[in-house]
mmCIF file as gemmi writes it, N, C-alpha and C atoms, coordinates in Angstrom:
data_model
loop_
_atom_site.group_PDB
_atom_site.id
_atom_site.type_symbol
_atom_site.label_atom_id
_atom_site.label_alt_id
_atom_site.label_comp_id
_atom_site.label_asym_id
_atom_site.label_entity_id
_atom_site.label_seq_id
_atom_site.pdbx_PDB_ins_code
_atom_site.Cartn_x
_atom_site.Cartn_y
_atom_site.Cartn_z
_atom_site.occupancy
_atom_site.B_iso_or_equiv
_atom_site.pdbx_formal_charge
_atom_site.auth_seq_id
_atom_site.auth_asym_id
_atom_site.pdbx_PDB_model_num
ATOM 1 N N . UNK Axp A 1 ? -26.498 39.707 85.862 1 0 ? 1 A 1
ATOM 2 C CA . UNK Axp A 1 ? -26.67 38.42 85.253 1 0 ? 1 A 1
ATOM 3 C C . UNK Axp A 1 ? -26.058 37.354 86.166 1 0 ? 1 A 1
ATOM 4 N N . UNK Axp A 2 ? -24.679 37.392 86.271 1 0 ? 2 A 1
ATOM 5 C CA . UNK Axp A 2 ? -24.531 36.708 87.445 1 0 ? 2 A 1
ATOM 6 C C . UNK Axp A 2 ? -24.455 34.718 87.529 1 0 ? 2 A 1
ATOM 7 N N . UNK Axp A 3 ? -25.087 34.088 88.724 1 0 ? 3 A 1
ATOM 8 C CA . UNK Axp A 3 ? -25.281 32.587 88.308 1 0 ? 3 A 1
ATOM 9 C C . UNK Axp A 3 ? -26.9 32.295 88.146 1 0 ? 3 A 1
ATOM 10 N N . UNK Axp A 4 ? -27.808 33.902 88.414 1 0 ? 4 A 1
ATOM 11 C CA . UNK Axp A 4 ? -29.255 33.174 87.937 1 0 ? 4 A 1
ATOM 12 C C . UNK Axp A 4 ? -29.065 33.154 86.221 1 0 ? 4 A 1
ATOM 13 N N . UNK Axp A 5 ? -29.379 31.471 86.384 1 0 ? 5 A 1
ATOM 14 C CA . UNK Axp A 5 ? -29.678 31.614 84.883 1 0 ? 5 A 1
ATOM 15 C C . UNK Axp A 5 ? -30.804 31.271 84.527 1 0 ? 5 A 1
ATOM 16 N N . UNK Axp A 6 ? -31.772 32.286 84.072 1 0 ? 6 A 1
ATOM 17 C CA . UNK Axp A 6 ? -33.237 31.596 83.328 1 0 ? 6 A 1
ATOM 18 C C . UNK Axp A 6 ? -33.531 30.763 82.187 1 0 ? 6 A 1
ATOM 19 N N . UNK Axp A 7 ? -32.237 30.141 81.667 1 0 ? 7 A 1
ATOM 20 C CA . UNK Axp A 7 ? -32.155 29.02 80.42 1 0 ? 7 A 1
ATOM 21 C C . UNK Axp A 7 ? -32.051 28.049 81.129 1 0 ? 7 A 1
ATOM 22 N N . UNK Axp A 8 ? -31.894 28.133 82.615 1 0 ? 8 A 1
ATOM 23 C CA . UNK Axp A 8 ? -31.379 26.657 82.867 1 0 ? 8 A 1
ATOM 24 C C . UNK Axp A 8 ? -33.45 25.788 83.25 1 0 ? 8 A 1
ATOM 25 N N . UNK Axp A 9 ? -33.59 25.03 82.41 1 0 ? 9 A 1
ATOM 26 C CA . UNK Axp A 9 ? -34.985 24.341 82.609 1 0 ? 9 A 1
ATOM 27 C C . UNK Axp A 9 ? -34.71 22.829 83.41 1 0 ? 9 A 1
ATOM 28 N N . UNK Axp A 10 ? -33.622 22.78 83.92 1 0 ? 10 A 1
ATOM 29 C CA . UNK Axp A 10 ? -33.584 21.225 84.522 1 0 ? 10 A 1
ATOM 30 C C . UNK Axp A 10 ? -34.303 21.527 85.557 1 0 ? 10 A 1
ATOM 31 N N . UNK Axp A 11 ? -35.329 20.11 85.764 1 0 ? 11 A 1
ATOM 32 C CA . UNK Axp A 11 ? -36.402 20.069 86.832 1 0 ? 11 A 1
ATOM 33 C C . UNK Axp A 11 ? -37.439 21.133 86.687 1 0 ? 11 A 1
ATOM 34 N N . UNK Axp A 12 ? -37.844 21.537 85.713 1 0 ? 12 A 1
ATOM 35 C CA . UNK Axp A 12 ? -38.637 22.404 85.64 1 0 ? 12 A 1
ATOM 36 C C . UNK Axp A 12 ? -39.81 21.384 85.257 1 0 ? 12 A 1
ATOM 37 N N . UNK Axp A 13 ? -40.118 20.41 84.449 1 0 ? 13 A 1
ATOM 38 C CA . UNK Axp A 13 ? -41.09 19.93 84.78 1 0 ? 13 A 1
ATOM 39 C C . UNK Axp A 13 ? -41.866 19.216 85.504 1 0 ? 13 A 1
ATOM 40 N N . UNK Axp A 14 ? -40.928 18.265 85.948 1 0 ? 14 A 1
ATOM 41 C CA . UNK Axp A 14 ? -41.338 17.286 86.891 1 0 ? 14 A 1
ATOM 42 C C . UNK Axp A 14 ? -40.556 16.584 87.936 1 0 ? 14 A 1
ATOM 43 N N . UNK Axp A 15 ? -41.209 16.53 89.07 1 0 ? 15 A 1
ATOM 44 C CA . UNK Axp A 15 ? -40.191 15.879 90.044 1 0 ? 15 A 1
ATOM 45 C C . UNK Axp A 15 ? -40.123 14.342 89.748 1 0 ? 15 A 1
ATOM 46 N N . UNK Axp A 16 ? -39.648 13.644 90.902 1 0 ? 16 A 1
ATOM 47 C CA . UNK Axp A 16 ? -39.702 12.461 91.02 1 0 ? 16 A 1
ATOM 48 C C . UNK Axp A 16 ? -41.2 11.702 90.971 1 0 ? 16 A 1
ATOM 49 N N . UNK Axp A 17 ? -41.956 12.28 92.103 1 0 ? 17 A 1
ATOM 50 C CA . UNK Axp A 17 ? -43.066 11.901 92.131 1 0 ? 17 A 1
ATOM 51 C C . UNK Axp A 17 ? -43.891 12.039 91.181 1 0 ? 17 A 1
ATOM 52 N N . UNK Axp A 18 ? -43.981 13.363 89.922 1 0 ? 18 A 1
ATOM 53 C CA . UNK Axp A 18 ? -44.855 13.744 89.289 1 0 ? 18 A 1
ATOM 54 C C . UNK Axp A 18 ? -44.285 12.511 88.113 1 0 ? 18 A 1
ATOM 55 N N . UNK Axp A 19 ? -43.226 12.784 87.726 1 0 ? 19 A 1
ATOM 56 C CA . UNK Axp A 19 ? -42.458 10.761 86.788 1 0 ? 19 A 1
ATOM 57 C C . UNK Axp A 19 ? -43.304 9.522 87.214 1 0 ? 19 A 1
ATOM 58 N N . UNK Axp A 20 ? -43.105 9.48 88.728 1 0 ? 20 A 1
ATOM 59 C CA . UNK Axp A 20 ? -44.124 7.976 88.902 1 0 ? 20 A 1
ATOM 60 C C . UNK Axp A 20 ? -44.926 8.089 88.791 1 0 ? 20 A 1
ATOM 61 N N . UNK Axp A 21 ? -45.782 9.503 88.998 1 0 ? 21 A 1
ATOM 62 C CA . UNK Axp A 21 ? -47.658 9.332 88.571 1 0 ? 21 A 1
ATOM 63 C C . UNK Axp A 21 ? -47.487 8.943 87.105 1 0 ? 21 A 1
ATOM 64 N N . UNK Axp A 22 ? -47.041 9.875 86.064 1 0 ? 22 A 1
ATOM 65 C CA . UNK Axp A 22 ? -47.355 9.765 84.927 1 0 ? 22 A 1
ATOM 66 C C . UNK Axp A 22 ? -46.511 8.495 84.36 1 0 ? 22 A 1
ATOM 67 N N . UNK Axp A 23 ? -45.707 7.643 85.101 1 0 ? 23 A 1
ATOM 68 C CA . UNK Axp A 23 ? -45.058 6.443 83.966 1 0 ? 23 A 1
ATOM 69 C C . UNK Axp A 23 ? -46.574 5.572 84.578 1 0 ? 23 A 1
ATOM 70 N N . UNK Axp A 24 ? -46.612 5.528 86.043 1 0 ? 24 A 1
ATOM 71 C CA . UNK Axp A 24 ? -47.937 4.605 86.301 1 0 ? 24 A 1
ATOM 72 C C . UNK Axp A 24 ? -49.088 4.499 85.936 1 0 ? 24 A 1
ATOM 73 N N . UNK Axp A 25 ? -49.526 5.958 85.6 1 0 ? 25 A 1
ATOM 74 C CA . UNK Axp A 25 ? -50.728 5.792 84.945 1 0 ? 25 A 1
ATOM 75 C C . UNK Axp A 25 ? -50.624 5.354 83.53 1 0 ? 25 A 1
ATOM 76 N N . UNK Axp A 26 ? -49.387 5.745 83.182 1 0 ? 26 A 1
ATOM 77 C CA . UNK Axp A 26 ? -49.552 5.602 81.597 1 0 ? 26 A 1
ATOM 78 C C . UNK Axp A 26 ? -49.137 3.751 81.285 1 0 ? 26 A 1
ATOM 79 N N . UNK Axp A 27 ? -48.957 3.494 82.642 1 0 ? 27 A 1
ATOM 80 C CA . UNK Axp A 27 ? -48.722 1.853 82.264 1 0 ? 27 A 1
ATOM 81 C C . UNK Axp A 27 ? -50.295 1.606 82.958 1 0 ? 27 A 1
ATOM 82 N N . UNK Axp A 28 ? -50.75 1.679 83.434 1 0 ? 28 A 1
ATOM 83 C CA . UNK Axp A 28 ? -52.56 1.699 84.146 1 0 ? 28 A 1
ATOM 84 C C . UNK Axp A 28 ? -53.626 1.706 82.911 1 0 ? 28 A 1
ATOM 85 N N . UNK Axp A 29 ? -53.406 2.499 82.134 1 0 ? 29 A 1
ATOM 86 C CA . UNK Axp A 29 ? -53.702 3.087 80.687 1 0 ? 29 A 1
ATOM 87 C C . UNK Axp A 29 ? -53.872 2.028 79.74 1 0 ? 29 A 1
ATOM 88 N N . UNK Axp A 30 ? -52.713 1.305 79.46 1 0 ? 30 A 1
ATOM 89 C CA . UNK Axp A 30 ? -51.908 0.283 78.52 1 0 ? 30 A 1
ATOM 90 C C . UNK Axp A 30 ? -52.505 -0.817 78.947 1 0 ? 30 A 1
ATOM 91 N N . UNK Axp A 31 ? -52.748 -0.812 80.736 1 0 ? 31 A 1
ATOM 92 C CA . UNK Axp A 31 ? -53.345 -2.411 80.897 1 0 ? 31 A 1
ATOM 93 C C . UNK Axp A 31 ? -54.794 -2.171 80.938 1 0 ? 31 A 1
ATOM 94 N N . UNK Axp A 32 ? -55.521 -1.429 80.973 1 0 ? 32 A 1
ATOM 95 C CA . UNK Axp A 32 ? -56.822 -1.002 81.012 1 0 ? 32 A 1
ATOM 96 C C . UNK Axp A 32 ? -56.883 -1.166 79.388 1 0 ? 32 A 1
ATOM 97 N N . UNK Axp A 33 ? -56.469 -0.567 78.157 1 0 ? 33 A 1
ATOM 98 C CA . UNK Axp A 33 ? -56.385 -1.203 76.938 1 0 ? 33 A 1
ATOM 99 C C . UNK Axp A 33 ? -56.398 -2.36 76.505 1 0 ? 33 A 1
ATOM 100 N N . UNK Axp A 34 ? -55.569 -3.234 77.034 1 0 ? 34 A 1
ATOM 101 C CA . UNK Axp A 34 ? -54.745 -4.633 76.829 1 0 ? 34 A 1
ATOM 102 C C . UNK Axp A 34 ? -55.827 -5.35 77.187 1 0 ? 34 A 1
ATOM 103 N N . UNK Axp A 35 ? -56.233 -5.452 78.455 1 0 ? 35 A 1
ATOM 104 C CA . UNK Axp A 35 ? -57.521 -6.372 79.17 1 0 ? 35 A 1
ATOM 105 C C . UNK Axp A 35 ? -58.989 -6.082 78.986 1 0 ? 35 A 1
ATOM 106 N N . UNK Axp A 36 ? -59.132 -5.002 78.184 1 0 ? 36 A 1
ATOM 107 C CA . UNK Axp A 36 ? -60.211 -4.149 77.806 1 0 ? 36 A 1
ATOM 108 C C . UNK Axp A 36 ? -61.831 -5.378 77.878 1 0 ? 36 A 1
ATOM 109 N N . UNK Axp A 37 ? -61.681 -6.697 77.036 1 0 ? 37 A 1
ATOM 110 C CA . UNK Axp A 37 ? -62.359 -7.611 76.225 1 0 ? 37 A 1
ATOM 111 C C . UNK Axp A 37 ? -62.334 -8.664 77.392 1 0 ? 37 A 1
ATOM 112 N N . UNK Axp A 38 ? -61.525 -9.353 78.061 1 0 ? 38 A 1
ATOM 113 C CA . UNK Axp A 38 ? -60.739 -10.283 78.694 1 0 ? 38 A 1
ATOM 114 C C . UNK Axp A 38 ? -61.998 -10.644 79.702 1 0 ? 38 A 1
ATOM 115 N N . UNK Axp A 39 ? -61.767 -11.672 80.17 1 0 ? 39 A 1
ATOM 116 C CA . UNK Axp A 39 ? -62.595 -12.584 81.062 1 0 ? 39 A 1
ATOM 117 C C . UNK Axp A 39 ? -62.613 -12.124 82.563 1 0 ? 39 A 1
ATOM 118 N N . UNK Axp A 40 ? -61.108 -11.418 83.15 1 0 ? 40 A 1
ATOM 119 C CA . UNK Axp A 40 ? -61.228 -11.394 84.189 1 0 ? 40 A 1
ATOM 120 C C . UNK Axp A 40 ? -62.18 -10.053 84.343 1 0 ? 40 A 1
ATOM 121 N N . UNK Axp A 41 ? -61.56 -8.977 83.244 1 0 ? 41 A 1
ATOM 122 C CA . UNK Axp A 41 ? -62.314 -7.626 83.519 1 0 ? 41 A 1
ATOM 123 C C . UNK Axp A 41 ? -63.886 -7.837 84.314 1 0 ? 41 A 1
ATOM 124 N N . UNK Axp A 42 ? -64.47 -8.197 83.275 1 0 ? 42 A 1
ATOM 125 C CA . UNK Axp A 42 ? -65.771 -8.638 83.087 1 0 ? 42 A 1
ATOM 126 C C . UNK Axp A 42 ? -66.472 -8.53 84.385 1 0 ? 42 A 1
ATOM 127 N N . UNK Axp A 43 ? -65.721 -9.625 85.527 1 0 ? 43 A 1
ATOM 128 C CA . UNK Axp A 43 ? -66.117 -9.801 87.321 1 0 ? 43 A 1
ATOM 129 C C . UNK Axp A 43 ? -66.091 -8.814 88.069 1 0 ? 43 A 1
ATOM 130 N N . UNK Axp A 44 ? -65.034 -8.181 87.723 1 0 ? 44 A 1
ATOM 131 C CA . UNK Axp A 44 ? -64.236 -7.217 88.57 1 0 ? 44 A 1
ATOM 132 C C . UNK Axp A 44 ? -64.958 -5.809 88.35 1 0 ? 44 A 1
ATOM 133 N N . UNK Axp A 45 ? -66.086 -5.266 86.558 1 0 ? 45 A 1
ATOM 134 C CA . UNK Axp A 45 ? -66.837 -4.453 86.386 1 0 ? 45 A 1
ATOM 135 C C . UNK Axp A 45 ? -68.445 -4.793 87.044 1 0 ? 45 A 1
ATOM 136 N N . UNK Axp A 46 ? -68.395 -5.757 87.013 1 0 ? 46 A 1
ATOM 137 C CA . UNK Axp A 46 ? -69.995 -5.674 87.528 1 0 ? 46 A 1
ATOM 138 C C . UNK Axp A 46 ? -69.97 -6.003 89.264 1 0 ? 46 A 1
ATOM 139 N N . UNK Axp A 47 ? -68.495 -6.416 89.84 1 0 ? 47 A 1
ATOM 140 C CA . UNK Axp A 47 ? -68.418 -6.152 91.253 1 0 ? 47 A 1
ATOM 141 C C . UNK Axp A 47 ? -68.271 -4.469 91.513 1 0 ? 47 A 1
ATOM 142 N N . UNK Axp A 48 ? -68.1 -3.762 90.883 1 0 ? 48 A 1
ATOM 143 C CA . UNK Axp A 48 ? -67.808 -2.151 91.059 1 0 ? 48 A 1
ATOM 144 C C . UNK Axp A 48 ? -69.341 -1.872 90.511 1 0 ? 48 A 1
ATOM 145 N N . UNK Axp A 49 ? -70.115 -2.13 90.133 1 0 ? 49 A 1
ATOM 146 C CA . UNK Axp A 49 ? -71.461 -1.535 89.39 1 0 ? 49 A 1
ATOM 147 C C . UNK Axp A 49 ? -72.197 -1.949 90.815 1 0 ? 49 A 1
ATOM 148 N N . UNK Axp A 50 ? -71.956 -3.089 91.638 1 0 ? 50 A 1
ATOM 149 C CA . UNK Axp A 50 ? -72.474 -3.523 92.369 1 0 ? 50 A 1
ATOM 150 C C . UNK Axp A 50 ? -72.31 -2.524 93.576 1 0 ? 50 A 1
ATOM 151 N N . UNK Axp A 51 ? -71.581 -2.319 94.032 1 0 ? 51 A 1
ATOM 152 C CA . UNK Axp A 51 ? -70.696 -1.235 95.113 1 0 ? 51 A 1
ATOM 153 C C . UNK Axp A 51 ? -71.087 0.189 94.846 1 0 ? 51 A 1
ATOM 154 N N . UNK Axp A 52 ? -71.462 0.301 93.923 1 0 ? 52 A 1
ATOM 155 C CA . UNK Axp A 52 ? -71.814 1.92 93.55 1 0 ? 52 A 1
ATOM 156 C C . UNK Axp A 52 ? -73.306 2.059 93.804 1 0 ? 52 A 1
ATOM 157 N N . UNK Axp A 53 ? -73.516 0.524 93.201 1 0 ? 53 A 1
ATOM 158 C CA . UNK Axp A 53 ? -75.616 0.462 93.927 1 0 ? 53 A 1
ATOM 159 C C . UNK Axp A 53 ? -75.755 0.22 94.883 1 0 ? 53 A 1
ATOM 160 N N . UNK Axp A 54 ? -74.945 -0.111 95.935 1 0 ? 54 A 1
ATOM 161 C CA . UNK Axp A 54 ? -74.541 -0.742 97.456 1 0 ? 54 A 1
ATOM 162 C C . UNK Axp A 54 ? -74.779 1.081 97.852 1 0 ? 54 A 1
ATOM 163 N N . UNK Axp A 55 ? -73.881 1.701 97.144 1 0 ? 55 A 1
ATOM 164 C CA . UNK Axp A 55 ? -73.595 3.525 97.749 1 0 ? 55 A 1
ATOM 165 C C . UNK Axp A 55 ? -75 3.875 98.021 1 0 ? 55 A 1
ATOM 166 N N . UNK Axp A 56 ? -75.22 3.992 96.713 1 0 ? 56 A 1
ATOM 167 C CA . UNK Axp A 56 ? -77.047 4.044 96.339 1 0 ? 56 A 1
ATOM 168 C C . UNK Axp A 56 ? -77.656 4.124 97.503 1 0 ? 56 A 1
ATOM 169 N N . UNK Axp A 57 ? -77.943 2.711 97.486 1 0 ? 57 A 1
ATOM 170 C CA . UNK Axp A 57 ? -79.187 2.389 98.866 1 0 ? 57 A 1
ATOM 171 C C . UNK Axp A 57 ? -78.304 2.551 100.458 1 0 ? 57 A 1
ATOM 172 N N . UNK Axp A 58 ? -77.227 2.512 100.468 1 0 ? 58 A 1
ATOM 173 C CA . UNK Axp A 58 ? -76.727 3.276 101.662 1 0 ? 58 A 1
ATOM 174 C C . UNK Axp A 58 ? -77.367 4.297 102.3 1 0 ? 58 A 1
ATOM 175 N N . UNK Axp A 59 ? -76.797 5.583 101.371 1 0 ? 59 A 1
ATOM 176 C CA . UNK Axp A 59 ? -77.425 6.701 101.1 1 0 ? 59 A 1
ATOM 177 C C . UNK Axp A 59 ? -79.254 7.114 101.199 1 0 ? 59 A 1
ATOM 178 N N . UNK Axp A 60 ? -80.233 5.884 100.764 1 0 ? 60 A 1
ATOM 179 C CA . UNK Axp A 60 ? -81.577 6.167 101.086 1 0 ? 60 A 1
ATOM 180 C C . UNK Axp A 60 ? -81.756 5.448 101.759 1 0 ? 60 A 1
ATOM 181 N N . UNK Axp A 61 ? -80.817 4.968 102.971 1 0 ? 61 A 1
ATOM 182 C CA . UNK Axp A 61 ? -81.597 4.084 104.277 1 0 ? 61 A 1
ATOM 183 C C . UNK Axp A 61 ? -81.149 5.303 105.305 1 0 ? 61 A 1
ATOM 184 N N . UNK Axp A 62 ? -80.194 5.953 105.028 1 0 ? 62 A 1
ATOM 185 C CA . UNK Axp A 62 ? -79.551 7.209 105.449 1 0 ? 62 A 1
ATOM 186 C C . UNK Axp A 62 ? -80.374 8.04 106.093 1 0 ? 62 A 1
ATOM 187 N N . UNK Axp A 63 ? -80.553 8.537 104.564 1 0 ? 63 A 1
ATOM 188 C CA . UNK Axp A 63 ? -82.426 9.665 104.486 1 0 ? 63 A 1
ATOM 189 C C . UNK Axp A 63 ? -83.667 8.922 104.902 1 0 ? 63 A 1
ATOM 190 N N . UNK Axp A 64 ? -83.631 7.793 105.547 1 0 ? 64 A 1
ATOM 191 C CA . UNK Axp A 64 ? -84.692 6.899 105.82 1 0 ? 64 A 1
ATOM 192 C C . UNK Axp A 64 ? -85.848 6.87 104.686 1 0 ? 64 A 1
ATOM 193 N N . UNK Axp A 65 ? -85.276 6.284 103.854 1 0 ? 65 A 1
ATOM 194 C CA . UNK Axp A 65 ? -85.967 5.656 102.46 1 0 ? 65 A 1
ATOM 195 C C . UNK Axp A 65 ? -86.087 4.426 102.653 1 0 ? 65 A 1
ATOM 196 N N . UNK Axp A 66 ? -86.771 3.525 101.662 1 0 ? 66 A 1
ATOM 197 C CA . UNK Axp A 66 ? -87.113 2.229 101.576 1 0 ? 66 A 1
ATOM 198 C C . UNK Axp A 66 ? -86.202 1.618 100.674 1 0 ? 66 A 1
ATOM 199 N N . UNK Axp A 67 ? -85.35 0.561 100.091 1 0 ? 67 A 1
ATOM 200 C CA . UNK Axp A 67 ? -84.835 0.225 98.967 1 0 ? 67 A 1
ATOM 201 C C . UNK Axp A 67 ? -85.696 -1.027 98.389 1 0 ? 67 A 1
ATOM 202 N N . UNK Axp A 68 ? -86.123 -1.269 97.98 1 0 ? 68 A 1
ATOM 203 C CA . UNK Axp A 68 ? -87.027 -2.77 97.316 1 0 ? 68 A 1
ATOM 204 C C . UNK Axp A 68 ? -85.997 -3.001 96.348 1 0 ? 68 A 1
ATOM 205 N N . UNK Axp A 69 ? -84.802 -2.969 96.336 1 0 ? 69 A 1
ATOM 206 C CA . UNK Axp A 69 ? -84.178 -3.792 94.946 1 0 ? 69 A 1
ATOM 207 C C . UNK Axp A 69 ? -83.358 -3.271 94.187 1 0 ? 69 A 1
ATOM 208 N N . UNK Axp A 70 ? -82.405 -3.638 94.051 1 0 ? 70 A 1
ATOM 209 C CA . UNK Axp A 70 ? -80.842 -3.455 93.544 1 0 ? 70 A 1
ATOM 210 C C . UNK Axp A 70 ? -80.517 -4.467 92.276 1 0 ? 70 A 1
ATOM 211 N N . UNK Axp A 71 ? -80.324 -3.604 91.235 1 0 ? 71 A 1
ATOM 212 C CA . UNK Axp A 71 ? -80.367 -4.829 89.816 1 0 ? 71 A 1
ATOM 213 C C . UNK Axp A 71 ? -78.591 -4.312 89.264 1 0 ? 71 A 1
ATOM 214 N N . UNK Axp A 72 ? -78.126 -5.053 88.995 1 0 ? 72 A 1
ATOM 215 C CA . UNK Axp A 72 ? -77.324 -5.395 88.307 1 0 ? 72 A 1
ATOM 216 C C . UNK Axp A 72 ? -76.935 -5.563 87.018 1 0 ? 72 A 1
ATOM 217 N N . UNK Axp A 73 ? -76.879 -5.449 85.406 1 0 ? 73 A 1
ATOM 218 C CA . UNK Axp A 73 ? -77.197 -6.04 84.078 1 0 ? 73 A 1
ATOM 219 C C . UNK Axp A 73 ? -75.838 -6.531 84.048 1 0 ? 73 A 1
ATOM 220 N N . UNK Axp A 74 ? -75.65 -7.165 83.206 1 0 ? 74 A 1
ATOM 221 C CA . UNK Axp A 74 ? -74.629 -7.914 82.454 1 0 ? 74 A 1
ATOM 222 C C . UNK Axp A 74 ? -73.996 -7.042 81.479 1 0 ? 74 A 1
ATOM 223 N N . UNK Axp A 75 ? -74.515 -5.817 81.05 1 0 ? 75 A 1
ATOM 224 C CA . UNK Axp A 75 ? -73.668 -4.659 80.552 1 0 ? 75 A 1
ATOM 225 C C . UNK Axp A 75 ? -72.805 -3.722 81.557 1 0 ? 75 A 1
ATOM 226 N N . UNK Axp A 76 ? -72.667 -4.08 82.977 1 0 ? 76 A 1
ATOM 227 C CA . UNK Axp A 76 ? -72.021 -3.648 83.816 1 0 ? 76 A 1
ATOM 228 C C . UNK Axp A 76 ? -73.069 -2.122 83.757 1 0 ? 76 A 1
ATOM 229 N N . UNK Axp A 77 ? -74.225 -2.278 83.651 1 0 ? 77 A 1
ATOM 230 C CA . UNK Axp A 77 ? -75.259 -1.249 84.48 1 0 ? 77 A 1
ATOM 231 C C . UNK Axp A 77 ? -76.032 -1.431 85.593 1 0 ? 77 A 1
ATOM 232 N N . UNK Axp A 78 ? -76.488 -0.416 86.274 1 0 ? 78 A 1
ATOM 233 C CA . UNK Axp A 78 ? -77.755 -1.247 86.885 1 0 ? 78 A 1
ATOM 234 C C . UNK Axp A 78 ? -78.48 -0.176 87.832 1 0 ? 78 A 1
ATOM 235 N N . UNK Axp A 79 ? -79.519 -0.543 88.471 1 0 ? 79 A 1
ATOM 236 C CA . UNK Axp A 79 ? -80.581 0.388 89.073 1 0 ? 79 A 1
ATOM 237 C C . UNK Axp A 79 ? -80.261 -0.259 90.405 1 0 ? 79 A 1
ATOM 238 N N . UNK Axp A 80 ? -80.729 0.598 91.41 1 0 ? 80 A 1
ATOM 239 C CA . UNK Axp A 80 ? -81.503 0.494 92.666 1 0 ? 80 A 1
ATOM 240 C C . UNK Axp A 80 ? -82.344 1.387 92.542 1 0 ? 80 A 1
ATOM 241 N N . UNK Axp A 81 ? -83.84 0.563 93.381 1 0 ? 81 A 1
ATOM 242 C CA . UNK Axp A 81 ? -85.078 1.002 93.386 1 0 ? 81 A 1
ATOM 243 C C . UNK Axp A 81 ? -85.634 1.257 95.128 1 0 ? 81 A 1
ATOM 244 N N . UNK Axp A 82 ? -86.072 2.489 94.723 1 0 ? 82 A 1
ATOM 245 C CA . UNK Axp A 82 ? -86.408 3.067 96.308 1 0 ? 82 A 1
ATOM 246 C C . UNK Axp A 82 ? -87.558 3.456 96.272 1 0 ? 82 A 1
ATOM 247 N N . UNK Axp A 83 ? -88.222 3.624 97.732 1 0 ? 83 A 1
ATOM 248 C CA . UNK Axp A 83 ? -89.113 4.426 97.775 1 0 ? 83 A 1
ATOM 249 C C . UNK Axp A 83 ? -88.979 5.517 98.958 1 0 ? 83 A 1
């Protein structure tokens, strides 16, 4: 038995780093809640809807595709159209 002791659980769950992921996300969380409705969100979702249809037609000029048109909605959706 000796000085291993298997009761002792300090640091058994988390280090330092694994604390800052989870206090950060869980404050990331809270403001993603908080601003959910808010005015600024709003820009900042349909600039990322935009960038993901940007990936899109990246990707089929890539494969040497055609793109005719990249749409956007105001529900933070949107298409790109290829041929």
């Amino acid at each position: 038995m000796g000085d291993n002791n298997n009761n002792n659980y300090e640091g058994v769950c988390c280090n330092e780093s694994q604390y800052a992921f989870i206090f950060l996300y869980l404050g990331y969380f809270l403001l993603v809640i908080l601003t959910q409705g808010s005015i600024i969100v709003k820009p900042l979702r349909l600039l990322a809807t935009f960038i993901h249809e940007m990936s899109h037609a990246i990707v089929c000029w890539l494969t040497c595709g055609s793109v005719t048109g990249i749409e956007v909605y105001n529900n933070a959706g949107g298409v790109t159209k290829y041929r």
